[in-house]
C-alpha positions as CSV (number, residue, x, y, z in Angstrom):
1,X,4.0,-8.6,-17.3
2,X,1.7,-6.7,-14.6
3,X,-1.9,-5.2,-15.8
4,X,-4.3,-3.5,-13.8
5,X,-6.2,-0.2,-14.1
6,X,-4.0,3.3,-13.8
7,X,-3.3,4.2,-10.3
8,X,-4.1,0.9,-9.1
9,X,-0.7,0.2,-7.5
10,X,1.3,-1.3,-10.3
11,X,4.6,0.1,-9.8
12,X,4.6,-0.2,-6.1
13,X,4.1,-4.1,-6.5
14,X,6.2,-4.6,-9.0
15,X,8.7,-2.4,-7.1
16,X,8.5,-4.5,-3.8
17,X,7.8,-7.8,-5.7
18,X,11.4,-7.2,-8.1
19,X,13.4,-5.9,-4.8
20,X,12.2,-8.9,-2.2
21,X,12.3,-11.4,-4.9
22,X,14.6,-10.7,-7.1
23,X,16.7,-8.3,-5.6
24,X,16.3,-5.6,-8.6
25,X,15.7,-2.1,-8.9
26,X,12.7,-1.8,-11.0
27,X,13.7,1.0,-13.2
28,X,14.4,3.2,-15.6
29,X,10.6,3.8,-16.7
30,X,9.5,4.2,-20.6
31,X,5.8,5.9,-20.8
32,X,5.2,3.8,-23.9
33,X,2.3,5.8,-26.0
34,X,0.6,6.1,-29.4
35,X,3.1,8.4,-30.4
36,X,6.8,6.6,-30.1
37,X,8.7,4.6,-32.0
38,X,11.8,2.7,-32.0
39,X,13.5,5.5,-32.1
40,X,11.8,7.2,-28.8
41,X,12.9,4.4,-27.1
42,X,16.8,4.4,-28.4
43,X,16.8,7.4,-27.4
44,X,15.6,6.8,-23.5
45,X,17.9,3.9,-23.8
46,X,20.8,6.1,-25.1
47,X,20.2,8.6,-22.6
48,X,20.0,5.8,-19.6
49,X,23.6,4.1,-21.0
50,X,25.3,6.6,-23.5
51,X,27.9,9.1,-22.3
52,X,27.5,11.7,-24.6
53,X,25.8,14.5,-23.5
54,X,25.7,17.2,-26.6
55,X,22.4,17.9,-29.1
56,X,25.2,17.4,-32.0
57,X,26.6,14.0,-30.3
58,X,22.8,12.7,-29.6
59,X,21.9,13.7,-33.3
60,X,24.5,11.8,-34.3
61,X,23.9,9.0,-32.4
62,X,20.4,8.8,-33.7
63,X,21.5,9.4,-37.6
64,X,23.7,6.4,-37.3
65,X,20.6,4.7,-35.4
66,X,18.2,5.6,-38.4
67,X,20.0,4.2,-41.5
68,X,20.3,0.5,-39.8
69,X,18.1,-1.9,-41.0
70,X,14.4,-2.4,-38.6
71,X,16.2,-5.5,-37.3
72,X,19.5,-4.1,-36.2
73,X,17.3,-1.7,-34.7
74,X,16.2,-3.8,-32.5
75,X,19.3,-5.5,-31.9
76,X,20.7,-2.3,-30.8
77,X,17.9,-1.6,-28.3
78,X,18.1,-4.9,-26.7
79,X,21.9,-4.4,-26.1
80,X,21.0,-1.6,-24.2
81,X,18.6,-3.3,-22.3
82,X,20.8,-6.0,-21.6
83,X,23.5,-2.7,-20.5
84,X,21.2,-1.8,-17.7
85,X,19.9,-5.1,-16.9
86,X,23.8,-5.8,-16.1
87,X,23.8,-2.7,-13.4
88,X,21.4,-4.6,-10.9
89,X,18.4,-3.1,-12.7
90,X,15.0,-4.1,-14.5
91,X,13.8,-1.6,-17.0
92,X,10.5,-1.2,-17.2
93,X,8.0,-0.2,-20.0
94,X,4.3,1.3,-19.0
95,X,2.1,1.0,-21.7
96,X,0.1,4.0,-22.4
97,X,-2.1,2.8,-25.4
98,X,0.6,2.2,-28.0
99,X,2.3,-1.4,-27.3
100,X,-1.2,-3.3,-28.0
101,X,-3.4,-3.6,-31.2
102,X,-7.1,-3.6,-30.3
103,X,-6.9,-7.3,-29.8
104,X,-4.0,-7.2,-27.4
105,X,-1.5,-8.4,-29.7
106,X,1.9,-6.6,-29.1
107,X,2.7,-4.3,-32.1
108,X,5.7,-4.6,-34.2
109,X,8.2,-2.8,-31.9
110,X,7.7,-4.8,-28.8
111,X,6.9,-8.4,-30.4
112,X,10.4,-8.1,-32.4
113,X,11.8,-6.8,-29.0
114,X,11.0,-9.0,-26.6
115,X,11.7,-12.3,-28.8
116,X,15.0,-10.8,-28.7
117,X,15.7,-10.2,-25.4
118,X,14.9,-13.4,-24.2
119,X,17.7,-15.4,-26.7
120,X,20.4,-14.9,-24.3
121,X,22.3,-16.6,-21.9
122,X,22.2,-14.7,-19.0
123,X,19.0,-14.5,-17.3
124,X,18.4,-10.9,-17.4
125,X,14.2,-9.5,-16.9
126,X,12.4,-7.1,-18.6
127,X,9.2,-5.6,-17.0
128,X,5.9,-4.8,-19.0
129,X,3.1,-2.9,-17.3
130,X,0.2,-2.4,-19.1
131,X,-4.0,-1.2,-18.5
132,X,-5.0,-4.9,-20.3
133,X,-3.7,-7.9,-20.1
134,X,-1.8,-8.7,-23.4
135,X,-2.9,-11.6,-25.8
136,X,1.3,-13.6,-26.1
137,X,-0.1,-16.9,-27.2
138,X,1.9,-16.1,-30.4
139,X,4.5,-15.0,-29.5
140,X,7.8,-17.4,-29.6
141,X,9.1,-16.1,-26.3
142,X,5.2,-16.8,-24.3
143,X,6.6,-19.5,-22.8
144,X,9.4,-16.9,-20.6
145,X,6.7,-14.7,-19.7
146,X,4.9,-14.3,-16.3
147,X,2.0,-12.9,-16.4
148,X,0.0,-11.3,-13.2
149,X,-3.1,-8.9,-12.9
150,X,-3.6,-6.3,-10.0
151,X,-7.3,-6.3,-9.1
152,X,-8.5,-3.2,-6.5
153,X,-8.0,-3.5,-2.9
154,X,-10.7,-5.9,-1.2
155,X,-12.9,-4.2,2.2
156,X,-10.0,-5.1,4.6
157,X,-6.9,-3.8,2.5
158,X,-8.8,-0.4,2.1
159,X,-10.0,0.0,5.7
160,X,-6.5,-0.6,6.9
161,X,-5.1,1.7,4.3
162,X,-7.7,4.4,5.4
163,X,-6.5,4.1,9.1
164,X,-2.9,3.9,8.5
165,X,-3.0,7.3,6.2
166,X,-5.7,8.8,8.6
167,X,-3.0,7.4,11.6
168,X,-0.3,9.4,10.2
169,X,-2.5,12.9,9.4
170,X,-3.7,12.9,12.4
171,X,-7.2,12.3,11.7
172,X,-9.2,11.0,14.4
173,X,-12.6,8.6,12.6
174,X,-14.5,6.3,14.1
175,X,-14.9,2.4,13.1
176,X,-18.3,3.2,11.7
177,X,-17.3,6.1,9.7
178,X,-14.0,5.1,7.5
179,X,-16.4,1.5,6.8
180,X,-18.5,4.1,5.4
181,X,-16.0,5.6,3.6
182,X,-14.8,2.4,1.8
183,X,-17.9,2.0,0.6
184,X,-17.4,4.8,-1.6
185,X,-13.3,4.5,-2.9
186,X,-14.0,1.4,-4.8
187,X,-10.6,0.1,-3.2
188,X,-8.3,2.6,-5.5
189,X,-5.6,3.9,-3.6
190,X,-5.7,7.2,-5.0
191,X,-9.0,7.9,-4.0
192,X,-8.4,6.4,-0.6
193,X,-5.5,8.8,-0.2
194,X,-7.9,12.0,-1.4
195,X,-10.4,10.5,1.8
196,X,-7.7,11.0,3.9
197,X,-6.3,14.7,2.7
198,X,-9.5,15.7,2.5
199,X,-10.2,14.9,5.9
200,X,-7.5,16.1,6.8
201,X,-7.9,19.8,5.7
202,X,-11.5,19.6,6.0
203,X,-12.6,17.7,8.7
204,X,-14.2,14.4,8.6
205,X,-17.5,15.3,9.4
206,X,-17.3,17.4,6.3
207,X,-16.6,14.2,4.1
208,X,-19.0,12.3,5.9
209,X,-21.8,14.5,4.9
210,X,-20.6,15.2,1.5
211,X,-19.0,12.5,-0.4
212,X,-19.6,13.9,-3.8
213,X,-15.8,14.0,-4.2
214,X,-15.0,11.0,-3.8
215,X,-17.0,10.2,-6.3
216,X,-16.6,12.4,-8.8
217,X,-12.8,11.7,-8.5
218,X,-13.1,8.3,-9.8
219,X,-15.8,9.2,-12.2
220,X,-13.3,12.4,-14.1
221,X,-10.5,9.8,-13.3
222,X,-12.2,7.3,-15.6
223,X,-14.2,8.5,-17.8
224,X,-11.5,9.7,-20.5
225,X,-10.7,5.9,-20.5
226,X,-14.2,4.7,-20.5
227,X,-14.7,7.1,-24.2
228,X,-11.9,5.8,-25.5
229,X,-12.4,2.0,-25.2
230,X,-13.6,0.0,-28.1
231,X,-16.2,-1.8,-27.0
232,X,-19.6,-3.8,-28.3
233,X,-23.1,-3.2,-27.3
234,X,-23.3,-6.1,-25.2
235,X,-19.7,-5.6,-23.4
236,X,-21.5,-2.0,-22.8
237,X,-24.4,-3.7,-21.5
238,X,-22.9,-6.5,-19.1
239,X,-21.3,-3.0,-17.8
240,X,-24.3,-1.0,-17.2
241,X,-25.6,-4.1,-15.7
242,X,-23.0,-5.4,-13.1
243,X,-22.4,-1.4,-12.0
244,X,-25.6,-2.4,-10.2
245,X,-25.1,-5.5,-8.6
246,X,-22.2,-7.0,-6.5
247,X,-21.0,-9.8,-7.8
248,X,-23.5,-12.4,-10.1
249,X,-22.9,-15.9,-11.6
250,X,-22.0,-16.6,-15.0
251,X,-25.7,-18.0,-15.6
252,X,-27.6,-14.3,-14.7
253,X,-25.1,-12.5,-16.8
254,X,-26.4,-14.9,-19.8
255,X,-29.9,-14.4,-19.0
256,X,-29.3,-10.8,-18.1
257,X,-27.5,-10.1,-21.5
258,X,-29.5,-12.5,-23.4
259,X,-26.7,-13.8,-24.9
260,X,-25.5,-17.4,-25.3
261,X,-23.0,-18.9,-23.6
262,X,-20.2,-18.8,-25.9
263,X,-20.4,-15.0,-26.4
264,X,-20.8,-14.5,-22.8
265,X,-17.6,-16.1,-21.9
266,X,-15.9,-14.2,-24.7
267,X,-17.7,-10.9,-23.8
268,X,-16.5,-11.1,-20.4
269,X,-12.7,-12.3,-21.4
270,X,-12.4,-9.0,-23.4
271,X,-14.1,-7.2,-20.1
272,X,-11.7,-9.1,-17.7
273,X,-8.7,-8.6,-19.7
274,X,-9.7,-4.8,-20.0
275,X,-9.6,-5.0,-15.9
276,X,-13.4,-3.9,-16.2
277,X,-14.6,-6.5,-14.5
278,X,-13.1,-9.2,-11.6
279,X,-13.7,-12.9,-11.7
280,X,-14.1,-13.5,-8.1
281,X,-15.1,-17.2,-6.7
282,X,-16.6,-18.4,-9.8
283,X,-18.7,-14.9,-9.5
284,X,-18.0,-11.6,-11.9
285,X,-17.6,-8.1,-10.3
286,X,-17.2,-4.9,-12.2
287,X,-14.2,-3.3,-11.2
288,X,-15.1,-1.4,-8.1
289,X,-12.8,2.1,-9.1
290,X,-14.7,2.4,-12.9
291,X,-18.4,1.9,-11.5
292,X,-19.4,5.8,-11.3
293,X,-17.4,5.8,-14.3
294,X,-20.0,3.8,-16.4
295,X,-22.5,5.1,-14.5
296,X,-21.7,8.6,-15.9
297,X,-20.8,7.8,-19.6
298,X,-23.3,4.9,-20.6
299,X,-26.0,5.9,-17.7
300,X,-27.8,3.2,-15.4
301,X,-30.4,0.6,-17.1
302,X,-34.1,1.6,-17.6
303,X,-37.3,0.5,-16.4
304,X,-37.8,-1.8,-19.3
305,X,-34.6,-3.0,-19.1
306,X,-34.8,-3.6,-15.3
307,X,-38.4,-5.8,-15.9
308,X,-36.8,-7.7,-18.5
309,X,-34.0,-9.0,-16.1
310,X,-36.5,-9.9,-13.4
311,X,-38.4,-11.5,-15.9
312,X,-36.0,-13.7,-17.0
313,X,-35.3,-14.3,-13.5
314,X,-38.2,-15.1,-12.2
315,X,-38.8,-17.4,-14.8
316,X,-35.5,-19.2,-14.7
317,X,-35.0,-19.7,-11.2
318,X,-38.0,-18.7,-9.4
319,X,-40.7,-20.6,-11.3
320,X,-42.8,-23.7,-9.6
321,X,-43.4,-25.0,-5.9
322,X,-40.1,-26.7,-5.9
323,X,-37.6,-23.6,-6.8
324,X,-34.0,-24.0,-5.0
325,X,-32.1,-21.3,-6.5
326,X,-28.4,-21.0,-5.4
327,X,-27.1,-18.2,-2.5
328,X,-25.8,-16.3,-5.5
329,X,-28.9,-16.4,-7.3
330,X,-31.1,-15.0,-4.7
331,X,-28.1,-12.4,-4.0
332,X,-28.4,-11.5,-7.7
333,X,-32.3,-11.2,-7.8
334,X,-32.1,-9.1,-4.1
335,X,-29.7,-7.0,-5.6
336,X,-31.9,-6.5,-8.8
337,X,-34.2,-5.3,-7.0
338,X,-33.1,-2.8,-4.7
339,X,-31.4,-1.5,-7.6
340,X,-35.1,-0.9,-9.2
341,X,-35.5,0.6,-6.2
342,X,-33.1,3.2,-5.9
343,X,-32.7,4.1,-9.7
344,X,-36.4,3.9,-10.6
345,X,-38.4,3.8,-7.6
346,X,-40.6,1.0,-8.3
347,X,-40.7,-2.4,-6.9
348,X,-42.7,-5.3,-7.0
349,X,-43.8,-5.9,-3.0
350,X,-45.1,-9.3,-3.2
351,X,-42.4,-10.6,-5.1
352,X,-39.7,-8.7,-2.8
353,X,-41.2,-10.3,0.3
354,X,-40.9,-14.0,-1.0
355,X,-37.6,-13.4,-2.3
356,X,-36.2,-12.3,0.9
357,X,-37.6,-14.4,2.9
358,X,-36.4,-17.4,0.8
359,X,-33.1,-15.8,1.0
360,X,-32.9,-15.1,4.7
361,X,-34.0,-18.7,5.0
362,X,-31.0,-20.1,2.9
363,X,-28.8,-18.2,4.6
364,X,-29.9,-19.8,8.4
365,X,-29.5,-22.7,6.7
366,X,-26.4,-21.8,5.1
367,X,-25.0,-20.8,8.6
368,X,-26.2,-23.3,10.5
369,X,-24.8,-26.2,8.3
370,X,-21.0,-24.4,8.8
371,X,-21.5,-24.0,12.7
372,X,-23.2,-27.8,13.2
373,X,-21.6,-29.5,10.3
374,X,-25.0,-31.6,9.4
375,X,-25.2,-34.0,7.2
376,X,-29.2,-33.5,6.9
377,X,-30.2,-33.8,3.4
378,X,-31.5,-30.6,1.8
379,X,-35.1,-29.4,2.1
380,X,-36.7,-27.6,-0.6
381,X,-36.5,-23.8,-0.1
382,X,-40.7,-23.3,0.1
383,X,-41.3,-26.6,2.5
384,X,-38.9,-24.6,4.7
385,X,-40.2,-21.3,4.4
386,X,-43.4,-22.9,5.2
387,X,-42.6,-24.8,7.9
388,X,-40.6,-21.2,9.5
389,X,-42.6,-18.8,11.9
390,X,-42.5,-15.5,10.0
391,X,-40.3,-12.7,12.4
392,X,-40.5,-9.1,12.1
């Protein structure tokens, strides 16, 4: 069971992962929406394994199909599962918004189908792709599944994407521009691929002074999906807040949130398993392709909003003579502010300074402890800043 955002590369892994692993053809594909029922998918099934190729034949087929009880039904469907599993193949369904409830519970259909499939003694597979990851504590078969999710492409798998597509146009770009670029395609290879078409029948130089398409193409690519999820004020909120920042600790997105604990790790479980946001070295990302997405249906955070993060800040972290907060605090705090910055235009200079000079100090510190290896006890962030000749 694979789950990832749309266009995230799904298929292609699944494809290379089934063919080096298993040596399987992933395939036939059943678009799996709102609208189908076991019937929709005897009938891909019939049409995959049956021989008979006439409307009157097929109608037939699918009376007979229609007056057997819901679990013959499914008997019948697994059978022809089983039927092309047996041909060196592993069908696959894609889950378009109709095999989960709004808790991520399988519906009927699929529960009944896939508790089936696995009572049998050959070791045939059965591939599920879907947008969230699926809640299969209760299912009987759980124990059977495997479960993976596809997060974006990270800075290195999208630069060397960029140059391998830009290789084969025929696009010549310089170091400095496609690291620009990345910045911008949020590691989704479909908008890494428009980069390079686009370059390619407009120039680079063109992109480069005019990325608007970029990101409007993951914006209109999202946003339908954005509308249509089911989510809470405060899952909005965390949202809003990490479309901002890079990547904070679970503590800020408490005090951020204002939330306790408990619904914070639930909040971002629903988020994660949404593939909204990352959970990346005990740190949580939003993920990078939906960010202009949220940006253009829920809009960035206010002023009053903004003051009443650094306030909460300041006072958890920040407060007394003695204040250590961690690398990813001061990272979440920098990146707080330049986003007052360049949404609202207002920052607080004094505060800035100290802030970044704390955190430029951490970092020596930081960097100078992985190149020496010292065991020299820590020294409280002020004594050191202190203690350090200001530089310009």
């Amino acid at each position: 069971m694979l789950s990832g955002l749309d266009g995230i590369g799904r298929r292609t892994y699944l494809e290379r992962a089934c063919k080096d692993n298993l040596g399987l053809n992933l395939g036939p594909y059943f678009l799996y929406d709102e609208t189908k029922r076991v019937e929709d998918i005897y009938l891909w099934l019939y049409n995959e394994t049956g021989d008979l190729t006439t409307r009157h034949e097929i109608k037939e087929e699918l009376d007979l199909f229609g007056h057997l009880s819901a679990n013959e039904q499914v008997s019948e469907v697994v059978r022809r599962l089983r039927t092309l599993c047996s041909a060196n193949c592993l069908p696959c369904l894609v889950d378009y918004g109709g095999m989960l409830t709004d808790n991520g519970e399988y519906t009927e259909v699929p529960a009944k189908v896939l508790d089936s499939f696995v009572r049998s003694d050959e070791e045939y597979n059965l591939a599920f792709i879907h947008q969230r990851t699926p809640f299969t504590q209760r299912l009987s078969c759980a124990s059977f599944m495997f479960r993976q999710s596809i997060p974006p492409l990270d800075a290195n798998e999208s630069t060397v994407l960029l140059q391998q597509l830009l290789k084969r146009m025929m696009v010549k770009a310089e170091r400095v521009q496609i690291s620009e670029l990345c910045g911008y395609l949020g590691g989704y290879p479909p908008a890494i691929n428009l980069a390079a078409t686009h370059s390619k029948q407009y120039g680079i130089d063109v992109l480069m002074a005019d990325k608007s398409v970029l990101i409007d193409f993951q914006a209109n690519r999202f946003a339908g999906l954005m509308r249509q999820l089911k989510l809470g004020d405060k899952e909005w909120f965390v949202l809003r807040y990490l479309s901002a920042e890079l990547a904070v600790p679970f503590s800020v997105i408490v005090l951020a949130a204002d939330i306790s604990q408990k619904e914070a790790a639930s909040v971002l479980r629903n988020l994660i398993e949404h593939s909204l946001v990352v959970a990346l070295d005990d740190n949580y990302t939003l993920s990078s392709p939906i960010r202009y997405a949220v940006e253009r249906v829920k809009g960035n955070l206010d002023s009053n909003e903004y003051k009443s993060i650094c306030a909460k800040l300041t006072s958890e972290f920040w407060a007394g003579d003695d204040a250590a907060p961690t690398l990813e605090i001061v990272d979440a705090t920098l990146n707080l502010l330049r986003s007052s910055v360049h949404f609202l235009g207002s920052l607080d200079i004094a505060q800035s300074i100290s802030i970044t000079n704390i955190g430029a100090l951490m970092r020596r510190q930081l960097n100078s402890w992985q190149v020496t290896q010292s065991t020299e006890k820590p020294i409280q962030c002020r004594e050191r800043v202190s203690s350090t000749p200001a530089r310009a």
